[in-house]
C-alpha positions in Angstrom: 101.8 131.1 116.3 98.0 132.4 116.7 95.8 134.1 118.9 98.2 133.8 121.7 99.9 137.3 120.8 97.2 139.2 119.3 94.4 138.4 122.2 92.9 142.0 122.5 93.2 143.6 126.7 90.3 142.9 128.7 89.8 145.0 131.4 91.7 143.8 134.3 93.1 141.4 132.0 96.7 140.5 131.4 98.4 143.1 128.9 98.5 142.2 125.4 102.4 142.8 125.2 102.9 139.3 127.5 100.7 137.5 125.3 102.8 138.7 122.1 105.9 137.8 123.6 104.6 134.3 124.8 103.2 134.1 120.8 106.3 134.3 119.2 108.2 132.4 121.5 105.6 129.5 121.0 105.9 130.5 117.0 109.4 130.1 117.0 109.8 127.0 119.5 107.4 125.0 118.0 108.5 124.2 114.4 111.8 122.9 116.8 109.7 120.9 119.1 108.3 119.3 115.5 112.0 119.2 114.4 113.3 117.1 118.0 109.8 115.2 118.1 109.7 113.7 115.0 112.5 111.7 114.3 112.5 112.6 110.8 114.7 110.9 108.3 116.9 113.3 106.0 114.0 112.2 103.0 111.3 112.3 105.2 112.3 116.1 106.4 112.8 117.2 102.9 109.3 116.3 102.0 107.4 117.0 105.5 108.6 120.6 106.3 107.1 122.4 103.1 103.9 120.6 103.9 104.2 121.8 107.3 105.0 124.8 106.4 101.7 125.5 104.1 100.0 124.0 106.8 100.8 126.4 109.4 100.4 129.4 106.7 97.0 127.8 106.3 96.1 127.4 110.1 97.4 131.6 110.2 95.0 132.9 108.5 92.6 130.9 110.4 93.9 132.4 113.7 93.5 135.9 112.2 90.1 135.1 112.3 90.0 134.4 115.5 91.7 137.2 116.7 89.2 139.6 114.8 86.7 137.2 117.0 87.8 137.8 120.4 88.9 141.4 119.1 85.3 142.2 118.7 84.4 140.3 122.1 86.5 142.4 123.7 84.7 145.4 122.2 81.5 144.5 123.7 83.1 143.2 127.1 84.8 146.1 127.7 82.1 148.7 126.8 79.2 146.6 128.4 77.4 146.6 125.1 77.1 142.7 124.3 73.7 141.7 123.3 71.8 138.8 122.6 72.2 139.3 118.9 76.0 140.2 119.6 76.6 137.0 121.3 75.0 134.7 118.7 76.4 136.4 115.7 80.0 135.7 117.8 79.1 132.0 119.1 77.8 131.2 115.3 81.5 132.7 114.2 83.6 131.1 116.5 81.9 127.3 116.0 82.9 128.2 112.2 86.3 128.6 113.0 86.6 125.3 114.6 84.6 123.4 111.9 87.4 125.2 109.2 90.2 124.0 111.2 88.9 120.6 111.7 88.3 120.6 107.8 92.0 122.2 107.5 93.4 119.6 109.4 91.6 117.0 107.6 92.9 118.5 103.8 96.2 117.8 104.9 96.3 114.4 106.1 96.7 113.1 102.5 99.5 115.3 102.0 101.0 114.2 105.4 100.3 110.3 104.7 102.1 111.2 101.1 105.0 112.5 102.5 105.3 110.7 106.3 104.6 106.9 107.5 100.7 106.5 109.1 103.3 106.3 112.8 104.8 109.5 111.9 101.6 111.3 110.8 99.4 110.3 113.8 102.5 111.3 116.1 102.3 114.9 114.4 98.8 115.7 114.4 98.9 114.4 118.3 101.8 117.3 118.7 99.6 119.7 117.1 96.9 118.9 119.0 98.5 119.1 122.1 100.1 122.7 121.2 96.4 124.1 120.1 95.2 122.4 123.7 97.9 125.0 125.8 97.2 127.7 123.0 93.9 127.4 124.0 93.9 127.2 127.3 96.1 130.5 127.4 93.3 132.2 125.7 90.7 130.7 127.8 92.6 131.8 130.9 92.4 135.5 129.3 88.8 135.6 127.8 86.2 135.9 130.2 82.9 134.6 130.0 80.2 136.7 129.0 78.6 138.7 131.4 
């Protein structure tokens, strides 16, 4: 999946190897919790899974740069050297990654109402929603604040 596996240590954090393995068992469990959720016709599959596929190749790259994000948080946490200008230049990043993947979301709804009944759309952004919702909450269990 995302940021799940590649969440840098924090000191007296839990070890980056547990969120990896928790990452690619979310990875590879959710594109079958899509596939039992859906109740996708045999046309309907055929068409939605490349565009869910490009989707989550899309939504990658945006959690690569969120994992460069709390990479370099975890820089300044752990070496006591966030600043003022540190934190901004971090807050302004990470409130840009959730405007992109707002906007990436958005680009694909008409390639989701192309493919997928309105039902059947709304039902698969609600189950991407709620996976980002325990994806985040992971990482905000393993981020702390800033000092």
């Amino acid at each position: 999946m995302w940021a799940l596996g590649m969440a840098p240590v924090f000191a007296q954090q839990q070890p980056a190897n547990n969120m990896q393995i928790l990452a690619e068992k979310v990875k590879a469990d959710k594109k079958l919790l899509v596939a039992e959720n859906m109740g996708l016709t045999e046309s309907e599959a055929k068409a939605f899974w490349p565009v869910y596929d490009a989707y989550q190749k899309d939504l990658n790259q945006l959690n690569g740069s969120l994992y460069h994000l709390i990479e370099a948080y975890a820089d300044y946490y752990n070496h006591d050297t966030l600043t003022d200008a540190n934190a901004k230049e971090l807050t302004d990043r990470a409130m840009a990654l959730e405007a992109a993947e707002l906007d990436l979301k958005k680009s694909y709804l008409p390639k989701l109402y192309a493919v997928l009944p309105a039902i059947k759309v709304a039902r698969y952004i609600q189950m991407e929603n709620k996976i980002r919702a325990v994806v985040k909450l992971e990482i905000a269990a393993n981020v702390p604040l800033a000092p």
